[in-house]
C-alpha positions in Angstrom: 3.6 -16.5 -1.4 0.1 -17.9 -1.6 -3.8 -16.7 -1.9 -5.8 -16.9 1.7 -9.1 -17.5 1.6 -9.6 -13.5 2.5 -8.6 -13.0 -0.9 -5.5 -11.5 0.0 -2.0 -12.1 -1.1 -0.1 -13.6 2.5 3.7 -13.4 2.2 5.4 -16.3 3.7 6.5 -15.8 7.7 3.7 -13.8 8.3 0.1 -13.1 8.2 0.8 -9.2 6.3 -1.9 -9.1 4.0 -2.0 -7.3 0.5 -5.4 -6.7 -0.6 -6.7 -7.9 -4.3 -8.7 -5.1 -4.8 -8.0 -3.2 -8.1 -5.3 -0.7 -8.3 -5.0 2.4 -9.6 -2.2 5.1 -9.9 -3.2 8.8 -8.4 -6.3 7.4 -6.3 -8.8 8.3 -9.5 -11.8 5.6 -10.3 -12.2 4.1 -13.6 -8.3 3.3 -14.5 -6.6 0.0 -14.7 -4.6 -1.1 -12.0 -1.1 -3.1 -12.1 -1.1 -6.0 -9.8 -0.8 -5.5 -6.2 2.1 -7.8 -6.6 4.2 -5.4 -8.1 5.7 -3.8 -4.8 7.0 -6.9 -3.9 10.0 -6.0 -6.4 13.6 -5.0 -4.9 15.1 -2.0 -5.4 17.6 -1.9 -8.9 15.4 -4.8 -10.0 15.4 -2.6 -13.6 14.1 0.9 -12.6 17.2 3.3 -11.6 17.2 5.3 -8.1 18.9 8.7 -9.5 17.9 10.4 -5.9 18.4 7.5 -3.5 15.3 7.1 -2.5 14.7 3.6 -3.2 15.6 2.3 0.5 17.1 -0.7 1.3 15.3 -4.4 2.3 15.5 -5.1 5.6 17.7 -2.3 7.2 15.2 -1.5 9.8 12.3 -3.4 11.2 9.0 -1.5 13.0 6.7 0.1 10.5 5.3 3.1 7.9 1.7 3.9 9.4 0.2 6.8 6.9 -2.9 8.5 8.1 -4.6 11.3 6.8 -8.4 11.9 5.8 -9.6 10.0 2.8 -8.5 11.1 -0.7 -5.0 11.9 0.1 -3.3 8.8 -1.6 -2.3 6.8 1.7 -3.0 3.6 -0.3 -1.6 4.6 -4.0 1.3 6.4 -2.6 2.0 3.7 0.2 1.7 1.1 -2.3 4.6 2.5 -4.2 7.1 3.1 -1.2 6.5 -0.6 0.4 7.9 -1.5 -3.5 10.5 0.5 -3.2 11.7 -0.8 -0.1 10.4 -4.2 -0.3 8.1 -4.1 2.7 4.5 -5.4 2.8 2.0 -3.2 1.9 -1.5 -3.0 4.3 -4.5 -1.3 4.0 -6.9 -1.7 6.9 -9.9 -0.5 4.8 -9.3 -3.5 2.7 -8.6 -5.6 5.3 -11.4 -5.3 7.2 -13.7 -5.7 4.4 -11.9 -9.0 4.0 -12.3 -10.4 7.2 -15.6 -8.8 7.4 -16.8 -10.9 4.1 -18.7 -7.0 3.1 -18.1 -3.6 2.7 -17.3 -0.5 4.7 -20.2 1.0 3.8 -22.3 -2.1 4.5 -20.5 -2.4 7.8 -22.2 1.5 8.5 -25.4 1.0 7.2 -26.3 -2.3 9.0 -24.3 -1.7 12.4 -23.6 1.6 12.2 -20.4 3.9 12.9 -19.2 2.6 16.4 -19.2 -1.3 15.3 -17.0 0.2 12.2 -14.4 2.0 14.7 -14.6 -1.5 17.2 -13.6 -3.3 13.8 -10.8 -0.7 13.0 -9.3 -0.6 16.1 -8.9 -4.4 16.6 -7.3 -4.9 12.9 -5.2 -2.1 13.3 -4.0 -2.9 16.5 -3.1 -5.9 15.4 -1.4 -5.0 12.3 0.7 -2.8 14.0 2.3 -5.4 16.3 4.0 -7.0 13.1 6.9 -5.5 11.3 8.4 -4.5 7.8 4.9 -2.9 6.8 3.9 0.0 4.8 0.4 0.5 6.4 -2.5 2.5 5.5 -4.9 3.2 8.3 -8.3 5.3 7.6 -9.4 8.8 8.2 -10.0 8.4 11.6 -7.9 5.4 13.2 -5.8 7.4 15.0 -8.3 9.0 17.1 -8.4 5.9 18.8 -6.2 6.6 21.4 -5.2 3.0 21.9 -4.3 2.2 17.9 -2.1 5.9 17.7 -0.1 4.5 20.7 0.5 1.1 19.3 1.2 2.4 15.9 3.9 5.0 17.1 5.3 2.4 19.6 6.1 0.2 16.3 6.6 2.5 13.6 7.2 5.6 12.1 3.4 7.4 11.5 2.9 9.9 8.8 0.1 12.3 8.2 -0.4 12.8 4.4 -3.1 16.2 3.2 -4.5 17.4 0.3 -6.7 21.0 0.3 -10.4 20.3 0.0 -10.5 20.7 -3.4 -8.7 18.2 -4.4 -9.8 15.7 -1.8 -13.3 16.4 -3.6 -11.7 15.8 -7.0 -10.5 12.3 -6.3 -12.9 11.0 -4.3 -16.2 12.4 -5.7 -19.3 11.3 -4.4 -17.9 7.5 -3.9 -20.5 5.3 -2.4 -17.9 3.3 -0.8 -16.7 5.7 1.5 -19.6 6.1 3.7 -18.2 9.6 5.8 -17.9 11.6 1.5 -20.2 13.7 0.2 -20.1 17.2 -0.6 -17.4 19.5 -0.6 -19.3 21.3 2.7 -19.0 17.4 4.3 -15.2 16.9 3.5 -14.2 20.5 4.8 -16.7 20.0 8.2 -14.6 16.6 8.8 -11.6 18.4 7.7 -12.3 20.7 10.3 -13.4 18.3 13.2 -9.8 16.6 12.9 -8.0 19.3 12.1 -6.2 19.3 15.6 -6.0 15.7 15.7 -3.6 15.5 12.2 -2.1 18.3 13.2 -0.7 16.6 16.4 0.7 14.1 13.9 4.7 14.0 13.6 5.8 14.4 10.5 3.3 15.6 7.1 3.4 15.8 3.6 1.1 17.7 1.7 -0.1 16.0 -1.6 -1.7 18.6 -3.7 -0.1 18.8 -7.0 2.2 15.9 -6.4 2.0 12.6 -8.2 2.1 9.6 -6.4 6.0 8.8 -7.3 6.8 11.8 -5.8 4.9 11.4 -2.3 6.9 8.0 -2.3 9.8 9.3 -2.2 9.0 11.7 0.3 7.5 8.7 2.7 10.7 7.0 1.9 13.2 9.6 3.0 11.5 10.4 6.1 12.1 6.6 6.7 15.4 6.6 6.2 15.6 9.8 8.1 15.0 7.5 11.0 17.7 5.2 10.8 
């Protein structure tokens, strides 16, 4: 495994990225993160699976895609699983931002929403075409008609939710995400794309949940595949 100059981890026989950006457990700002290397570990590498949800390397190839408005712990959650099963770990946020050399939100206020979605579409596209990847796409990917199709031709897609209120309580009013706001702007979105997640195929709600738990969830709808 070595560094890129995207300053992203780049695991040897292929170009699945891991972001360096800090981590933190239960998608909350201001907590330490443990190193994004840490779901590189194998199952029964010292934690015990009492519920058999660790998943096993390399049974399966194609992909997790979770989707899902903002807030509802695609990346901390996702993180977790790809550990558990010892599959790369993307998010296309972060990605972006990498190849992009600037932020999201910069990305929006200099060349607005559509340049953004152009951007998103191409890296997710493109990320979807690999294998043996836990990937977290944003809010609004899969309305791209194009990037749904190529993430459910390669993988198994996943629509995780949260109510509004606590969508507003991890997220707050985060510069970074460019679309949050107030509680009236998450439940308007919430609405606009209600129809969209709801034509998702499989959900988990994550409301009261910690991030362990939605793991295992991601992981046994996974298996459920096989």
């Amino acid at each position: 495994m070595a560094t890129g100059a995207s300053g992203c981890y780049e695991l040897a026989g292929g170009c699945s990225l891991i972001p360096l950006a800090p981590f933190h457990a239960g998608g909350e700002k201001g907590e330490d993160r443990p190193s994004p290397t840490s779901n590189l570990r194998l199952p029964g590498r010292g934690d015990s699976d009492p519920q058999g949800v660790a998943g096993v390397r390399g049974e399966k190839r194609g992909n997790i895609v979770l989707a899902g408005f903002m807030g509802t712990g695609k990346s901390t959650a996702g993180r977790i699983a790809a550990g558990r099963l010892g599959m790369a770990f993307v998010d296309t946020d972060a990605l972006i931002e990498a190849e992009a050399g600037r932020s999201i939100a910069a990305i929006f206020a200099t060349e607005g929403e559509a340049a953004f979605r152009r951007l998103e579409a191409a890296a997710c596209q493109r990320i979807a075409a690999q294998a043996g990847q836990v990937i977290a796409v944003g809010g609004g990917a899969l309305l791209d008609a194009a990037t749904r199709a190529a993430c459910e031709a390669n993988g198994l897609v996943i629509c995780l939710s949260a109510s509004p209120d606590e969508i507003v309580r991890r997220i707050g009013d985060d510069p970074a995400r460019p679309l949050s706001g107030s509680r009236a702007a998450v439940e308007r979105l919430l609405v606009e794309r209600a129809a969209h997640y709801a034509s998702l195929p499989h959900h988990i709600s994550t409301t009261g949940r910690t991030p362990e738990r939605v793991a295992e969830e991601i992981i046994r709808l996974w298996n459920a595949q096989r």
